[in-house]
N, C-alpha and C positions, 0 to 999 in steps of 0.2 A: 651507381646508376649505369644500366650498360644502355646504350643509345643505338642504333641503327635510322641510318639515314639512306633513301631509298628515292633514284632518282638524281637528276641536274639541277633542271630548274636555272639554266644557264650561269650555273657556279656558286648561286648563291646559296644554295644547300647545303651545299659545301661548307660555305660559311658559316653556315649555322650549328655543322657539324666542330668546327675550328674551336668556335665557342666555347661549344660544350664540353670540348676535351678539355679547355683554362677552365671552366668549373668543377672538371674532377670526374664527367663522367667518359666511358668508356667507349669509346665511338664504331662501329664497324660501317660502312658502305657498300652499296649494292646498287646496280645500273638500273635494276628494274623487280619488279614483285616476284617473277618466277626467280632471280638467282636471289633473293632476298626470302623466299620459301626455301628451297635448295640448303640454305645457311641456316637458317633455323632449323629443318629436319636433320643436319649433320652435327647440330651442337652448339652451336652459336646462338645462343640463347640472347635473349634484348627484353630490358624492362620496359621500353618505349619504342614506337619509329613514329620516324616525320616522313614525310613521302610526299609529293613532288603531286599537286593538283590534277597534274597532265597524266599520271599512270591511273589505273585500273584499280581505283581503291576498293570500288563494292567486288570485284571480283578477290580482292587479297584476303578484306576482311570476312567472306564468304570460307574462303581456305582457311583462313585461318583458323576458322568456328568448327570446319571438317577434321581438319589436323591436332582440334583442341590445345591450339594455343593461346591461351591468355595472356593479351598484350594490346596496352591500347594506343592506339593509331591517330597520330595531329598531322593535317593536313597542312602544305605550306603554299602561296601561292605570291606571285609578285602582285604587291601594293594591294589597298584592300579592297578586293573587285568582290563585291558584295554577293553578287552572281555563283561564282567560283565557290565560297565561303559555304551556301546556302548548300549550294549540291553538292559540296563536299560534307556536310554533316548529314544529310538528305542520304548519303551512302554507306553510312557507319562511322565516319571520323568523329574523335571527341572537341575535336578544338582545330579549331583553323587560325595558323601563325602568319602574318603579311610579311614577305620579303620585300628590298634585303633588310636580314635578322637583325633584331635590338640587344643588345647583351644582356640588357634587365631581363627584355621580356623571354629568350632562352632561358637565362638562371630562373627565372617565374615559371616558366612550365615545367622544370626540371624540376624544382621545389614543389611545385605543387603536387606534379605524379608523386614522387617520394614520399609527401605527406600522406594523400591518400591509400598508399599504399601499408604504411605502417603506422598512423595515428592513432595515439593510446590515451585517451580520456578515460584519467582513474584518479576521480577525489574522494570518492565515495569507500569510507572503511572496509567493506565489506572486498574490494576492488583490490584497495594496498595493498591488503596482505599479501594479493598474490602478486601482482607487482614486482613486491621487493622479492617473494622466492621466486620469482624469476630473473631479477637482475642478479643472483647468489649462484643460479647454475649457469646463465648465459656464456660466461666466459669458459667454462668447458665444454666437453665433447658428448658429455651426458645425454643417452637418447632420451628425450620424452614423449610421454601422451599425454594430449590435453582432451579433457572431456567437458562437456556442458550440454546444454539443452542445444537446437538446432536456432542459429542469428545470433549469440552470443558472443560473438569475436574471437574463434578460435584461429584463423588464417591470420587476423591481424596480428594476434597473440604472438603466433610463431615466427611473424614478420619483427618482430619487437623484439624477440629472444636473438633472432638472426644479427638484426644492426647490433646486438650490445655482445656481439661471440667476437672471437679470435676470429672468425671466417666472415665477418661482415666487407669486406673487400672482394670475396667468392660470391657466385652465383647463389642466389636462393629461387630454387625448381620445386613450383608446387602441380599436385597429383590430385585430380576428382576419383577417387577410387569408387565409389559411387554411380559416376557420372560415362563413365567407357565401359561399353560391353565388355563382356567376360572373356569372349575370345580376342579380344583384342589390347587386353591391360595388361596382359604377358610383354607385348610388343613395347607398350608405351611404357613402361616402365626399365626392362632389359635391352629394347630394339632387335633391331633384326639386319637378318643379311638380303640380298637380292634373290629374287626365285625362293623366299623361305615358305614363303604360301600365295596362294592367290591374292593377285593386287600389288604384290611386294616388289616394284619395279624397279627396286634402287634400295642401300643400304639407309639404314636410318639408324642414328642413335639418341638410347634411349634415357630414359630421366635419369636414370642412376649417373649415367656419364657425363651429360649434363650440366649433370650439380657437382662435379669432381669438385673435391677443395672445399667445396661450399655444404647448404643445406638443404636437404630431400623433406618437404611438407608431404606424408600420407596421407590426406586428408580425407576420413570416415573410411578408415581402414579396416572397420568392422564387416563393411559390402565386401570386403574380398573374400571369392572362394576359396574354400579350404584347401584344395589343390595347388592353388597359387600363393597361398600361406606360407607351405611347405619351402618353395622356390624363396619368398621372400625370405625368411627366417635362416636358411645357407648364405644370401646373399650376402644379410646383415652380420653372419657370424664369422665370415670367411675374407669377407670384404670386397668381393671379387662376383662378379656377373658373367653368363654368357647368352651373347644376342642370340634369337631363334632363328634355328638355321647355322647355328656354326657349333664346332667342339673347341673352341678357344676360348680361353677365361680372359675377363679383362679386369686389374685390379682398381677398383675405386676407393677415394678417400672420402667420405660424404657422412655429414651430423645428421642423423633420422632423428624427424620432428611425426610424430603420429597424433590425428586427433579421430575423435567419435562423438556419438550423441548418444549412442548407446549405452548402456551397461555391460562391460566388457566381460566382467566378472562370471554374469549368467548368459552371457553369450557362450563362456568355456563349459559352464556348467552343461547347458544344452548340446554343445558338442558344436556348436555354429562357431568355435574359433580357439584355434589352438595354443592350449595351455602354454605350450613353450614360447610360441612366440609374443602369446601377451606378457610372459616376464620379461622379456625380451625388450618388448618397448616399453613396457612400465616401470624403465629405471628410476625414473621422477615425475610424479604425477599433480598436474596442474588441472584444477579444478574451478573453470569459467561460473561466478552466482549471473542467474539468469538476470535482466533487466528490472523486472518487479523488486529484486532484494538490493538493487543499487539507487535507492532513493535519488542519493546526493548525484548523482553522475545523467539523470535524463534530462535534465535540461543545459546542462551545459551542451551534451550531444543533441540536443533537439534544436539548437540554435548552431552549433556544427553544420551540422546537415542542411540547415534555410541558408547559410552562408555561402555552401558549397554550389545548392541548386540556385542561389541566386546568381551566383556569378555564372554557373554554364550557360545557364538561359540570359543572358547580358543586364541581370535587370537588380532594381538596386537592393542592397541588403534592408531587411526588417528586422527590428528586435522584437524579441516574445514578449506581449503584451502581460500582464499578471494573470488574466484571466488563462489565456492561452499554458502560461505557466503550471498552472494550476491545473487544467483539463489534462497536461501532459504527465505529470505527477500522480493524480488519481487512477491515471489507465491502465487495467492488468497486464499490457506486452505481452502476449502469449509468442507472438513472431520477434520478439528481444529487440534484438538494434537493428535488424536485418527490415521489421517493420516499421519502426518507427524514422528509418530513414526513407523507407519509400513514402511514410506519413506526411514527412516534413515536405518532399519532394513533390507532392500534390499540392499542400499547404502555402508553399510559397508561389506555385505558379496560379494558384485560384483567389491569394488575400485580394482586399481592394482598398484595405486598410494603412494608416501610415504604419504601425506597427501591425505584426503578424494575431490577425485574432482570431479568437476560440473558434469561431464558426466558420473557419478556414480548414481546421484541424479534423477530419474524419477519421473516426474509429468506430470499430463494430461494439455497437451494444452492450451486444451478451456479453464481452470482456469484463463489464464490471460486474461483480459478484461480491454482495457485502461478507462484509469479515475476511474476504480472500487475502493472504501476505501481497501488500505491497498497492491492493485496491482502495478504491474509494468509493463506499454507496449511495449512488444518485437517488433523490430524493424529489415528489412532482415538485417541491419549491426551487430548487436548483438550478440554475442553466448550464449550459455545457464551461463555462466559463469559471465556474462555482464561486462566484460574487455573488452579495445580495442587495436588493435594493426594492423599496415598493412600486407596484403599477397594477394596471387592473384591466382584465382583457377578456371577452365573451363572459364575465362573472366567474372568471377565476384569476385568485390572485398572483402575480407573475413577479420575479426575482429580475433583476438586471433588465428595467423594459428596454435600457438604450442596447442594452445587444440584440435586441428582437428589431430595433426601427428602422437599420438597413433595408429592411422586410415588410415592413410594413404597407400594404397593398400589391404587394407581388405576391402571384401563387405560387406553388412549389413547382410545377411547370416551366414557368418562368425563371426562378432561379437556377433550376437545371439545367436549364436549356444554356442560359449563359456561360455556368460552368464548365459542361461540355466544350460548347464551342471557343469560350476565352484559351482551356487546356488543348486542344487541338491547334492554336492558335500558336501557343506556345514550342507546340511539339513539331511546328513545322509542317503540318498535315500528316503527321505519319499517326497512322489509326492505331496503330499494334501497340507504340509505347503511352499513347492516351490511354488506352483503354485499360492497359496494365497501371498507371497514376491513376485514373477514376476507380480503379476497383471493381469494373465490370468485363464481361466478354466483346471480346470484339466485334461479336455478332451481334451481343444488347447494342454498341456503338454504332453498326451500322445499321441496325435500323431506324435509331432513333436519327441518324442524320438524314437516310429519307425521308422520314416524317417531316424532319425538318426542312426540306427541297421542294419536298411536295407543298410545303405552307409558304413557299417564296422568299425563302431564309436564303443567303450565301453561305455556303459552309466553304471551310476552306481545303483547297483542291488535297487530291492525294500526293503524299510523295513517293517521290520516285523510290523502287527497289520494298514499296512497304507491302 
């Protein structure tokens, strides 16, 4: 765990930082967010920072999302001023820590990023297999690609190979190759000199450098130009980079981990990606089965995930009801774990239930598809719970009536409206990440909240920075 701690905070950050180093992790310090960017753009890489209530968070974490660094950001403030806490997540912090620092609660937020950063839920046969050929190569140097459908856990995957290698003490530097324009993943990958192009006001270096000693994630290394193929494939054979803007080689030590979603194979075929260097990274190929084929592993991960967003949100943990279980198990996942965690993530801010139920849990429809691997065919006797039980309703006969009697004289009006505005409630007032948990546009959400103002509803205010 490499830590940067950013800011005073009259010493007691400090402290917090003190901690962290008796935990084993890696501490660097920084007075304020512009030389704590400065340090990250030069290589000073951090799996976490804590940062001092009193700096310019929504401006860091702004930068940070421009400079595409991914790293997430706990606010710390003295004793817990509830105020402080509120506009500090209001701003992009993930977690606001009270000074001065607890030693548990350091070691707890230190454990908990590491968990979520590399947590691997794999009971499910289909899963071990690959598991274990990956704990067989981890301890070498062996490049691999990992391929699967898109939300299958291929980052975690590589985070997992990372902790169990010789280089889990080194940096692990992951790459959206995907995700950086084209003229610009030359940079982020090699770096550059000052004056190398336009914009280039200061030397940067780049992920290869980085990750020296450690491991380089390509992640959907399939998007890279062919052009930039070329460069990649010397990189990796020679060992050695050079930033844009200079004729100096610089040699790196670094374990290339590539993944895709693609078919690399007929990507070569097509001419969209260069034979040599898919051999190149397909010295060991690990092969992610989508979500639908790991029966045994969705609800362990579905109750994961309620646990995770129950605590961010301060509220108490639910266990998956059977019905709930069972709606979770029948569902196609076409979005893999990538949706089923934004699933649960709605799920648990909207139950109202003592345990998490079925009617909490939205999923699109058309997902189910009888006969589909890994579906289950809804049927009009059914409920979303897939329990049965008798009752009888407009003269048709109804499965599970106590899961319909929360309902029972509410219109669907009425239930949305609540759900709305309870997940809004939740989210702090920030409209953009409700709307992304409800599964609509932000534009469906705001008009539905005038609607709602205009009928003399309280919604709850915006937040700041949304």
């Amino acid at each position: 765990m490499r830590l940067m701690i950013i800011g005073q905070l009259e010493g007691y950050i400090s402290q917090a930082g003190k901690i962290a180093l008796q935990k084993g992790a890696k501490v660097i310090h920084c007075e304020d967010t512009e030389q704590a960017i400065g340090a990250l753009l030069n290589g000073r890489g951090a799996d976490l920072a804590m940062i001092d209530v009193k700096q310019k968070i929504r401006e860091f974490i702004d930068r940070l999302a421009s400079e595409r660094i991914h790293m997430p950001v706990i606010a710390c403030g003295i004793d817990t001023d509830a105020r402080a806490a509120v506009k500090a997540i209001q701003q992009g912090a993930k977690e606001y820590v009270p000074l001065p620092p607890d030693a548990e609660l350091i070691a707890a937020v230190l454990a908990a990023v590491t968990e979520e950063q590399s947590n691997m839920i794999a009971a499910d046969p289909s899963m071990q297999t690959v598991v274990k050929l990956a704990d067989k190569i981890a301890p070498s140097d062996a490049t691999i690609l990992i391929t699967g459908e898109s939300g299958t856990g291929k980052e975690v995957m590589s985070q997992y190979i990372h902790r169990k290698s010789k280089r889990a003490q080194a940096p692990f530097v992951a790459v959206n190759c995907a995700a950086i324009p084209e003229n610009l993943l030359e940079s982020e990958l090699f770096g550059h000199e000052k004056g190398a192009f336009t914009g280039a006001t200061g030397r940067r270096i780049g992920k290869f450098e980085e990750a020296h000693s450690g491991t380089l994630l390509l992640d959907e290394v399939s998007e890279m130009h062919p052009q930039l193929q070329a460069k990649l494939l010397r990189a990796i054979q020679e060992r050695e980079i050079t930033r844009v803007g200079s004729n100096n080689a610089v040699k790196v030590d670094v374990r290339i981990i590539a993944t895709s979603n693609r078919n690399l194979e007929q990507s070569v075929q097509k001419g969209d990606f260069r034979e040599d260097l898919y051999f190149r990274l397909n010295v060991v190929n690990l092969g992610l089965p989508p979500l639908r084929e790991r029966p045994g592993d969705i609800v362990t991960l579905g109750q994961f995930f309620a646990d995770k967003y129950a605590d961010a949100n301060g509220m108490k943990r639910k266990k998956l009801s059977e019905n709930a279980k069972a709606k979770l198990v029948g569902y196609g996942w076409r979005g893999n774990i990538r949706e089923l965690e934004n699933t649960m993530h709605r799920a648990i801010l909207v139950s109202v239930e003592d345990e998490l139920e079925a009617l909490a849990i939205h999923v699109q429809e058309s997902a189910f598809s009888p006969g589909a691997p890994g579906t289950t065919a809804k049927t009009p006797e059914t409920t979303a719970g897939g329990t049965s039980a008798t009752g009888t309703a407009g003269g048709r006969t109804l499965k599970n009536p106590g899961a319909v009697e929360a309902l029972v004289g509410r219109t669907i009006a009425d239930v949305e409206r609540n759900m709305i505005i309870n997940t809004l409630e939740h989210c702090l007032g920030n409209r953009t990440h409700a709307a992304n948990i409800l599964g609509i546009s932000i534009r469906t959400l705001r008009n539905k909240l005038n609607t709602y103002k205009d009928e003399g509803l309280d919604v709850p205010a915006t937040a700041s920075g949304d």
